[in-house]
C-alpha positions in Angstrom: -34.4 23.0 22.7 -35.5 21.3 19.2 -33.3 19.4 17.6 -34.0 18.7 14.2 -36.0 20.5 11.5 -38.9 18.1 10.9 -41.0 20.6 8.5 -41.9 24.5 7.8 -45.1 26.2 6.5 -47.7 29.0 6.6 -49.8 29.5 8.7 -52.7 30.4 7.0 -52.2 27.3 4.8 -53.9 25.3 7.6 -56.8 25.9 9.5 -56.4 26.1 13.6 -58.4 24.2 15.9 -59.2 24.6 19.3 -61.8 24.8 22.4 -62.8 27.3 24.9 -62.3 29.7 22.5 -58.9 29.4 22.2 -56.7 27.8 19.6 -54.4 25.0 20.1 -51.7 26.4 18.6 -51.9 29.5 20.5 -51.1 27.1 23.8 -48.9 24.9 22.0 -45.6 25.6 24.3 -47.8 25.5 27.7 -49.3 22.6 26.6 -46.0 20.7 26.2 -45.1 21.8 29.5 -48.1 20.9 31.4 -47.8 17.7 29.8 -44.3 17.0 31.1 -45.1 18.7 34.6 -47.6 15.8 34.7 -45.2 13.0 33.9 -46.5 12.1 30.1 -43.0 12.3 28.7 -44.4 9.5 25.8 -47.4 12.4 25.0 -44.8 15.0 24.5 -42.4 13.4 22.6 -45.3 12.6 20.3 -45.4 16.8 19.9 -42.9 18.5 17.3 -41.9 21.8 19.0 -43.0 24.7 17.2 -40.9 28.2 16.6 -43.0 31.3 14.8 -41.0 33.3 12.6 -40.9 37.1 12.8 -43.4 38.0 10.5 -45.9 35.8 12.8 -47.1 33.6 9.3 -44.8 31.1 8.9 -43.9 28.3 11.4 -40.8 25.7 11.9 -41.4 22.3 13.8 -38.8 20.7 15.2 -38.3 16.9 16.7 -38.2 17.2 20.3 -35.7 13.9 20.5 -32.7 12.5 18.4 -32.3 10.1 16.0 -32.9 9.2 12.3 -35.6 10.7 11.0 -38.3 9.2 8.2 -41.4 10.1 6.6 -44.5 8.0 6.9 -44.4 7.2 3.1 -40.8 6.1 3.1 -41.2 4.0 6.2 -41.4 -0.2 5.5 -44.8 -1.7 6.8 -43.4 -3.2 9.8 -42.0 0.4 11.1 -45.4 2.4 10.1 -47.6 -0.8 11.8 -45.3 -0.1 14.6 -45.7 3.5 14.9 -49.9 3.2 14.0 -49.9 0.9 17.5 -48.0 3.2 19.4 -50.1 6.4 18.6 -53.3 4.2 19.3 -51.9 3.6 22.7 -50.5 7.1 23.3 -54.3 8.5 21.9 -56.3 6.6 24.5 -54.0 7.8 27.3 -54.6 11.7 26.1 -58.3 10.7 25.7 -58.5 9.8 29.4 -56.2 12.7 30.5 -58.6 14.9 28.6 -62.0 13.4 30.1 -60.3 13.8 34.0 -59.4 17.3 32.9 -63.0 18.4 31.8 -64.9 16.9 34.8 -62.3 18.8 37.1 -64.2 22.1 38.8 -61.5 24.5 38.0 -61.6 26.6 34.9 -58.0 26.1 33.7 -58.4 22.3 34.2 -61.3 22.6 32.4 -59.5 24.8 29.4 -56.6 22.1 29.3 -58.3 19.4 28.7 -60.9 20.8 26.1 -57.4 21.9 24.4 -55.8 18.4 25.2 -58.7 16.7 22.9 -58.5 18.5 20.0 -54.2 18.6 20.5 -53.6 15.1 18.1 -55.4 17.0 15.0 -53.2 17.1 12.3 -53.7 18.1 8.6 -52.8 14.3 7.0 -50.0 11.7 6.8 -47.8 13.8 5.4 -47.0 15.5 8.5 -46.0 12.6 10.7 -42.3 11.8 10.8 -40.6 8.4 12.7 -37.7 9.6 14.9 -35.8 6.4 15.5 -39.1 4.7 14.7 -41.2 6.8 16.9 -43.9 9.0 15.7 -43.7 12.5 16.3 -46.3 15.0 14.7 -45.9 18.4 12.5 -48.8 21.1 12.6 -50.3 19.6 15.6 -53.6 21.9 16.5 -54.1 22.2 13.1 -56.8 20.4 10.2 -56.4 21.1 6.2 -58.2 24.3 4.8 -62.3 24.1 4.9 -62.2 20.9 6.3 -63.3 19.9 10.3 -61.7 17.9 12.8 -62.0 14.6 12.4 -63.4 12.3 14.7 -60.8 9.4 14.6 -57.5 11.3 14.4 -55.9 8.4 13.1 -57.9 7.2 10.0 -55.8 8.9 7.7 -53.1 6.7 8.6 -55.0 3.3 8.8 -56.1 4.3 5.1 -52.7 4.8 3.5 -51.5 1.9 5.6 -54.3 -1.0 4.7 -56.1 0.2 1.4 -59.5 -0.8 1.0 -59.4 -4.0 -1.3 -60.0 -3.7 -5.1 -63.7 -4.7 -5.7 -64.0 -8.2 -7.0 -65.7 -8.5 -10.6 -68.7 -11.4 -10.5 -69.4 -12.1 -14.2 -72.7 -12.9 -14.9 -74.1 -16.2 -14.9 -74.4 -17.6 -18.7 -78.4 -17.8 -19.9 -79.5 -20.5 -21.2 -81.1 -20.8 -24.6 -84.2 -19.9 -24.9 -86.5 -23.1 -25.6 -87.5 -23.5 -29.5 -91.0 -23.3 -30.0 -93.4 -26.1 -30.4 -93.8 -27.6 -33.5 -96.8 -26.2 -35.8 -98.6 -29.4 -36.6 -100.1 -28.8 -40.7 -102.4 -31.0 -42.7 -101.1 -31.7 -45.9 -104.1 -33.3 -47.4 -106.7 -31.3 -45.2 -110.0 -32.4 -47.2 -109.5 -36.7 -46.3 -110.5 -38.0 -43.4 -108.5 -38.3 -40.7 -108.8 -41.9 -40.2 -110.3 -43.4 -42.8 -113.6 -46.5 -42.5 -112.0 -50.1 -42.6 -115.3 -51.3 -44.4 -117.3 -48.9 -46.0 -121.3 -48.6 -44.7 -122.9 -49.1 -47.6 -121.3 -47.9 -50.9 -122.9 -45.2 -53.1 -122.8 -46.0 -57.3 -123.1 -43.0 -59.1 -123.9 -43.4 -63.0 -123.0 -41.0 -66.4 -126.7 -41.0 -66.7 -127.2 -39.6 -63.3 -125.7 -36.3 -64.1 -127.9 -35.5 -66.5 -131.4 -34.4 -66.5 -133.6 -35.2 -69.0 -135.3 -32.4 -71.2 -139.0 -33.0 -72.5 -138.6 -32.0 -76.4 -141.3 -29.4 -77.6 -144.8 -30.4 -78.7 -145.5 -29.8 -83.0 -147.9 -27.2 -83.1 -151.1 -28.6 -84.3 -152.6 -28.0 -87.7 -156.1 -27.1 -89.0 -156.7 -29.9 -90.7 -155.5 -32.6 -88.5 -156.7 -32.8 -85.1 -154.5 -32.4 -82.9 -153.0 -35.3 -81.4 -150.8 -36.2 -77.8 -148.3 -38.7 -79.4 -146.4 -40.4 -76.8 -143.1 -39.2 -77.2 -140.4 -40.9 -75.1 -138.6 -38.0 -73.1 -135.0 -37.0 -74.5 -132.0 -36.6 -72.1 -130.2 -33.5 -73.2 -126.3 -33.9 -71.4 -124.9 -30.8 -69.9 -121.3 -30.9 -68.8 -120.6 -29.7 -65.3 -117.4 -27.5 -65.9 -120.1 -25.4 -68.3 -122.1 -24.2 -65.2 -118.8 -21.4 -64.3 -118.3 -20.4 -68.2 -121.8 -19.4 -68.0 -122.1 -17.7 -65.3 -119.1 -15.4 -66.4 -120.5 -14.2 -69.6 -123.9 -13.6 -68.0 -121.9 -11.1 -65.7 -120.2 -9.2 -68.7 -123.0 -8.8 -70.4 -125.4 -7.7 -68.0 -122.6 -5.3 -67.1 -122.4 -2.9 -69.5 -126.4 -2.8 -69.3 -126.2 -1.6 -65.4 -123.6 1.4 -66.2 -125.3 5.0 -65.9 -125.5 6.7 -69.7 -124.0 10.1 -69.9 -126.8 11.7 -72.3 -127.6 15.1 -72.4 -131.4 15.4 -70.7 -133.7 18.2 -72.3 -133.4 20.3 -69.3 -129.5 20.9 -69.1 -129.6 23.1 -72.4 -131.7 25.7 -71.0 -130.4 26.1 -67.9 -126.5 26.5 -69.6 -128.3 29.4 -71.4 -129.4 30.8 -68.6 -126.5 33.0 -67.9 -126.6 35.5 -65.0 -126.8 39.4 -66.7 -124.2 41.5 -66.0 -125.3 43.7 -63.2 -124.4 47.6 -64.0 -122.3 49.7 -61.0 -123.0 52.6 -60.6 -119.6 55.0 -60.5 -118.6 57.2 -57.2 -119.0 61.0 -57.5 -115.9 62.6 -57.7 -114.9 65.1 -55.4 -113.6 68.7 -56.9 -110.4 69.8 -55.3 -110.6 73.4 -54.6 -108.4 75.6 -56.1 -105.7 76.7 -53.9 -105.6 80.4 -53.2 -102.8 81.9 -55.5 -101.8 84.9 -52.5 -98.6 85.1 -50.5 -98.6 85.3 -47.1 -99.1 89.0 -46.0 -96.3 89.2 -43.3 -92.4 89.7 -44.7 -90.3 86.5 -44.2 -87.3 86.5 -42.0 -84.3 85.1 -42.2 -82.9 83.0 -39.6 -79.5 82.6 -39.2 -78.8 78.8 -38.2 -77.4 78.7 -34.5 -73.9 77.6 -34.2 -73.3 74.0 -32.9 -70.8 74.2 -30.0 -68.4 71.8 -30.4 -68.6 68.7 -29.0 -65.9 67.9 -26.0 -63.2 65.7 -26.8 -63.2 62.3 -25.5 -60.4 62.0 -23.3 -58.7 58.8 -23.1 -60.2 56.0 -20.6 -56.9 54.9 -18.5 -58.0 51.5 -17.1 -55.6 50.5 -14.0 -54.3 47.1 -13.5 -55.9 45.4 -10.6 -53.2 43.9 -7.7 -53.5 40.0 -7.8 -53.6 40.0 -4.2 -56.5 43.2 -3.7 -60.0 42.9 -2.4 -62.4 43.3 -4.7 -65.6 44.6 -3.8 -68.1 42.8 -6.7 -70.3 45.4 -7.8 -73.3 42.2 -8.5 -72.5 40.4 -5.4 -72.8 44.0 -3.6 -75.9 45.1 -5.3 -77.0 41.6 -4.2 -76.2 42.0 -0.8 -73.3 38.9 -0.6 -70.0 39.1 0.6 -68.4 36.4 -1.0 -65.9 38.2 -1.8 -64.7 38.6 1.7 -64.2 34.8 2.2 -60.9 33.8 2.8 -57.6 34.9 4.8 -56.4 38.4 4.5 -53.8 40.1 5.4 -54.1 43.6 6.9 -51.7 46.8 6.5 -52.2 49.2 9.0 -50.7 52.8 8.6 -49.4 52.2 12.4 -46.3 51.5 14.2 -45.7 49.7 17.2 -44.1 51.3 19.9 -41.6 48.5 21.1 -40.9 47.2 17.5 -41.2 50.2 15.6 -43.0 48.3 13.1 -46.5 47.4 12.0 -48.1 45.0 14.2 -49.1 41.9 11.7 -52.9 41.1 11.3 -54.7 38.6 9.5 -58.5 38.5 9.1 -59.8 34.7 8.5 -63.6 35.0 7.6 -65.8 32.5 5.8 -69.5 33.6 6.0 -69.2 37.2 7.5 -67.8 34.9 10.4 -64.4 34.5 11.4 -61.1 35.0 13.6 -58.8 37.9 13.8 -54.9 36.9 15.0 -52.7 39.9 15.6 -49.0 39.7 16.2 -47.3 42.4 18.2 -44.5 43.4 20.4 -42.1 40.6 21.2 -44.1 38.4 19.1 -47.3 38.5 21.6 -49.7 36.4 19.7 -53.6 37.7 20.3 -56.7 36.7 18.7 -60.6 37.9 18.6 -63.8 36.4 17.2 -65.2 39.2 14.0 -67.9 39.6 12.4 -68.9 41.3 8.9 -71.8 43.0 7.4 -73.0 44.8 4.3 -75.2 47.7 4.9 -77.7 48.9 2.1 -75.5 51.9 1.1 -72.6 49.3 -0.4 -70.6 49.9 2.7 -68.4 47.2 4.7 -68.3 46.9 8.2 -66.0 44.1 10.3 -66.5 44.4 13.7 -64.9 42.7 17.1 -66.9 41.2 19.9 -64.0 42.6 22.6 -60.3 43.4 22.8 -58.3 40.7 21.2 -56.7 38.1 24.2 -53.4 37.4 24.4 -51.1 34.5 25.2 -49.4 36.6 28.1 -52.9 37.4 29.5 -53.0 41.3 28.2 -55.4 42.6 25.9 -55.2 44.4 22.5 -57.6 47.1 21.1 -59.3 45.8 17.9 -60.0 48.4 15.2 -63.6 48.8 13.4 -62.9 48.2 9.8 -64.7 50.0 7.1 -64.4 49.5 3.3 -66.0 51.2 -0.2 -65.6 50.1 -3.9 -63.2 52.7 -5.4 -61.1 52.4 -8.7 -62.4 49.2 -10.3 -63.9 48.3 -7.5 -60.9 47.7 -5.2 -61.4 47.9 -1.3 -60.6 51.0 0.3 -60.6 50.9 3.6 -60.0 52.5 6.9 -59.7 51.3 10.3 -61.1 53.3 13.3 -60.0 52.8 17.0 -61.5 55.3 18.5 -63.6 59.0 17.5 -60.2 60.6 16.9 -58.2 57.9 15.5 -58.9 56.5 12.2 -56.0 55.2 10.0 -55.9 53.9 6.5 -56.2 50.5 6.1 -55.6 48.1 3.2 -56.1 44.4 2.7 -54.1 41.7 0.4 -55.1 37.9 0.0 -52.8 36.0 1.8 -50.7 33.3 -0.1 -51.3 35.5 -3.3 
């Protein structure tokens, strides 16, 4: 029998693995026994023994040897290297075992060994504890919620034991400076030669007189009495300096200026057309209508007197009494059922069944686990007879619930147990209200609560 108290837990914390279409944990015991029927005491000492509770829900493992017990966490490096070695060794060995298993042409071989491979699962490194340095596993069969098995069982442990290395930082190469630009080469005295004649051609003298041009001076008008006469008169250079040529030039602009500007005086033809001033045209008024008299008569008929009807009185509003909704109840969405979803239904639930069972005297303990109107059923009856069945779920167009069974639910002692059709409406602020049907004439209430609520 178990020796030490390793861990304890829910079961629907976890999520059960399996093949064949049967869970590993549902074998667990026969398992461990096959195991050491065929002489793989190191494999089962490997296994923590499990032990349900009552209830069916919650789960105790115990070592199956003695001896000081550790966590993974708390062992030193040398122990956990240790231990990582001897599961790697102990893993091939159930590998092989499996593989001989599978190819073997009986069913129940068959059923062993697809159970055998997916036995070493185990939600993480937290649930591994050293016995005396040995390794011995907690929650076998079983893998963290929404999450699948993975496909080396022992990575998990090589992570926590050799971390990935930091990254290394590579700084960035220096750049160089950035070349200074090439020199802009100016001419300070643009207008001289560049290289200048050693020994000029020929050599150019320029005079005073030679910037001056002479000016013939005007002939005396001849007189009557004298004839007139060509006198040889030597021509007259007249100087003109050369900084007088710009001068000039400017005041022959201004004053030919003010003679190019447009003049702004009245022409003869602007006065009459300013007195020709468009008439006033004359409009005609509209004819007025003449509003008939109105006719000064009463009507000839006697008025009545109505009496104004009586208003009934409007009924009093009674007070809106809004119910708290249970933490832990199904609640249909009214958008996600208009819509047609059933999100709502994803999860684990626990059903209450208005039914006793006849060796217990209690109600037998079901749990729904569905996750896209897919899913298990696990029912726990009689002397703790553990049975599941594969459901389905649908929403028909009316707003209405169906969970369904594909068979009778199989059991570990080879029986078989009826599985109810479930049914479920919104009622009171949209809380689930259900009824379970097992046949024409029996139909019991039915109510489900979030497990771990």
């Amino acid at each position: 029998m178990a020796k030490t108290l390793l861990r304890s837990g829910n079961l629907d914390d976890f999520q059960a693995v399996g093949g064949g279409g049967q869970a590993v944990f549902e074998s667990a015991l026969q398992i461990r026994e096959a195991l050491r029927l065929r002489k793989q005491q190191a494999i089962v000492d490997c296994l923590a023994i499990p032990q349900v509770n009552d209830g069916g829900d919650r789960v105790d493992w115990y070592s199956p040897v003695d001896g000081q017990v550790s966590t993974w966490k708390a062992a030193d490096e040398d122990a956990r290297v240790r231990a990582l070695s001897y599961l790697e060794n102990t893993l091939a060995s159930v590998e092989s075992l499996s593989k001989k298993c599978l190819q073997s042409p009986k069913t129940s071989q068959q059923l062993f060994g697809s159970l055998l491979s997916k036995a070493f699962q185990f939600p993480g490194e937290n649930f591994l504890y050293l016995v005396d340095g040995k390794p011995v596993l907690c929650f076998w069969g079983f893998v963290n919620l929404n999450e699948n098995a993975r496909d080396d069982v022992l990575d998990c442990l090589r992570e926590s034991l050799f971390p990935e290395p930091a990254p290394v930082l590579i700084e960035a190469p220096e750049q160089e400076p950035a070349p200074a630009p090439d020199p802009i080469v100016t001419f300070e005295r643009g207008d001289e030669p560049l290289i200048a004649p050693a020994t000029p051609a020929a050599s150019v003298r320029i005079t005073v007189d030679d910037l001056y041009t002479p000016e013939p001076l005007p002939a005396p008008a001849p007189t009557m009495d004298e004839p007139a006469e060509a006198p040889a008169v030597a021509a007259k250079k007249r100087r003109v300096a050369l900084w007088a040529l710009p001068a000039a030039a400017v005041i022959v602009a201004a004053v030919a200026a003010p003679l190019l500007w447009p003049k702004d005086a009245p022409s003869a033809e602007s006065a009459p057309a300013a007195a020709a001033v468009a008439a006033p045209v004359a409009i005609a008024p509209q004819p007025v209508k003449v509003v008939e008299p109105l006719a000064m008569t009463l009507p000839l008929h006697k008025a009545e007197v109505v009496e104004p009807k009586a208003k009934a009185p409007a009924p009093s509003a009674e007070p809106v009494v809004i119910a708290a909704i249970p933490k832990d109840a199904m609640v249909m969405d009214a958008g996600q059922v208009k819509a047609g979803s059933t999100r709502f239904l994803n999860g684990t639930w626990r059903a209450v069944l208005d039914v006793k069972d006849p060796i217990t005297g209690k109600p037998p303990s079901v749990r729904y686990q569905i996750q896209n109107n897919k899913g298990t059923a696990r029912v726990v009856h009689g002397d703790n007879v553990v049975c599941r069945a594969e459901v389905f779920s649908g929403l028909h167009s009316s707003g209405e619930l169906l969970i369904k069974s594909r068979g009778n639910a199989r059991c570990v002692d080879g029986s078989r147990y009826p599985m109810p059709e479930v049914s479920c409406r919104a009622g009171t602020s949209d809380i689930a209200q259900c009824t379970a049907r097992y046949d024409a004439n029996t139909v019991v209430p039915l109510t489900f609560k979030k497990a771990g609520a």
